[in-house]
C-alpha positions, 0 to 999 in steps of 0.5 A: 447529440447521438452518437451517430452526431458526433465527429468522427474524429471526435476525441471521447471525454473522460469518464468521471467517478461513478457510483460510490466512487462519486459520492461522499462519506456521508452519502456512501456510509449509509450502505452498512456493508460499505462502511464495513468495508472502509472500517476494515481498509482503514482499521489494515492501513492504520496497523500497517502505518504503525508497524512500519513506523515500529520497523523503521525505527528498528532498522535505524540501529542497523544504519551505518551512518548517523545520518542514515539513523536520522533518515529513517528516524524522519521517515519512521516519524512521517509513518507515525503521523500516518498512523494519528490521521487514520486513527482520528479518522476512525474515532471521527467516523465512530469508530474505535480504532483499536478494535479497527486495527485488531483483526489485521495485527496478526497477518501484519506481525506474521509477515513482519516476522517471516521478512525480518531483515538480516542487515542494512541493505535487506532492511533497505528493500523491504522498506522499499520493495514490501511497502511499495507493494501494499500502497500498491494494492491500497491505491487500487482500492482507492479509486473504488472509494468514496471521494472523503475516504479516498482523499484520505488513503492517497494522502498516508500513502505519499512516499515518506523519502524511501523510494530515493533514499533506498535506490541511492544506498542499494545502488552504491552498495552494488556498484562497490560490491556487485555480489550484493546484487544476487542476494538482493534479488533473491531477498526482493523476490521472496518480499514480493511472494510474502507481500501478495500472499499478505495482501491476499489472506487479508481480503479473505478473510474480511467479508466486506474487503472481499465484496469491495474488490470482487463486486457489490458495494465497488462498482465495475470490480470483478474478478477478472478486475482483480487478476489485472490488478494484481498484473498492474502490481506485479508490472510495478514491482519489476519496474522497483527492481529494475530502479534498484537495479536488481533481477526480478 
């Protein structure tokens, strides 16, 4: 049927995967410079899970409660079996996972060092607000990925219970104290600054992470792609802030 066939109310079918974004790993590795790419995205997820579960498990000695201590210990520990699929992954795929992780581990420690949290409620939002925006950038990668590898990146990235838990703490700590507030914002504002810069700087500086989002071996990426991919976060971003209820 031509287009010309067609009912003029006829309602479109969705378009579905194309190009690497349809294929398996084992189609879609046969492309070295794609395989690079996936070794680099989970060499930077892989560090990331093990430095959040590093910081979370920090964090606890802040918590005021016990059973805060051991709801960041039970979402500290979620990170850590993040982490063990993306390192199993990496050795499954012949890959050496520390070698994956390496070149990521100075941008990550710098950021973790430039957004170290003050107190509880700061530890709170950058749980919230920082990490957000990373899985924010990692899903929209994602859907440029091959079917196996992006099975994978979705499932490290489910949220481990910060999202309700942070918005259930920030929120009373407002509600008792609204200056909270005005300090809050200014923290999660400069955590969304430091997360993008992040971001950036990562994909620079790797050759194949650059080639995924900006063209060649991710289909229908351009550079205009990746401005409204970074408007798409930054929209998702107010929408964290206005749940915690602070000012973006």
């Amino acid at each position: 049927m031509t287009s010309s066939d067609k009912p003029e109310n006829a309602s479109a079918e969705p378009a579905g995967p194309t190009g690497v974004a349809a294929q398996d790993w084992t189609r879609a590795s046969a492309d070295p410079q794609y395989r690079a790419a996936v070794v680099d995205l989970l060499g930077a997820l892989a560090y990331g899970e093990l430095a959040a579960f590093e910081r979370l498990a920090e964090d606890a000695k802040l918590a005021p409660t016990l059973s805060d201590k051991a709801e960041l210990a039970k979402m500290a520990s979620a990170e850590f079996h993040h982490f063990e699929r993306l390192r199993n992954r990496l050795t499954e795929i012949g890959e050496e996972p520390t070698a994956a992780m390496d070149p990521f581990v100075a941008a990550l420690d710098g950021f973790h060092r430039q957004t170290a949290p003050s107190d509880w409620l700061e530890g709170l939002v950058k749980a919230y607000v920082g990490d957000s925006i990373a899985s924010d950038f990692y899903r929209e990668v994602a859907v440029r990925l091959d079917s196996d590898t992006r099975e994978l990146v979705l499932a490290v990235l489910d949220d481990t219970g910060h999202a309700e838990f942070a918005v259930e703490k920030v929120r009373a700590a407002i509600d008792a104290d609204p200056r909270v507030g005005g300090r809050l914002a200014l923290w999660a504002r400069r955590l969304m600054g430091e997360a993008l810069s992040q971001s950036q700087r990562v994909v620079a500086d790797r050759d194949a992470l650059s080639t995924m989002l900006v063209g060649g071996v991710a289909d229908g990426f351009d550079l205009a792609e990746v401005g409204r991919m970074f408007s798409r976060i930054t929209e998702a971003h107010t929408k964290r802030m206005s749940a915690l209820g602070l000012a973006a």
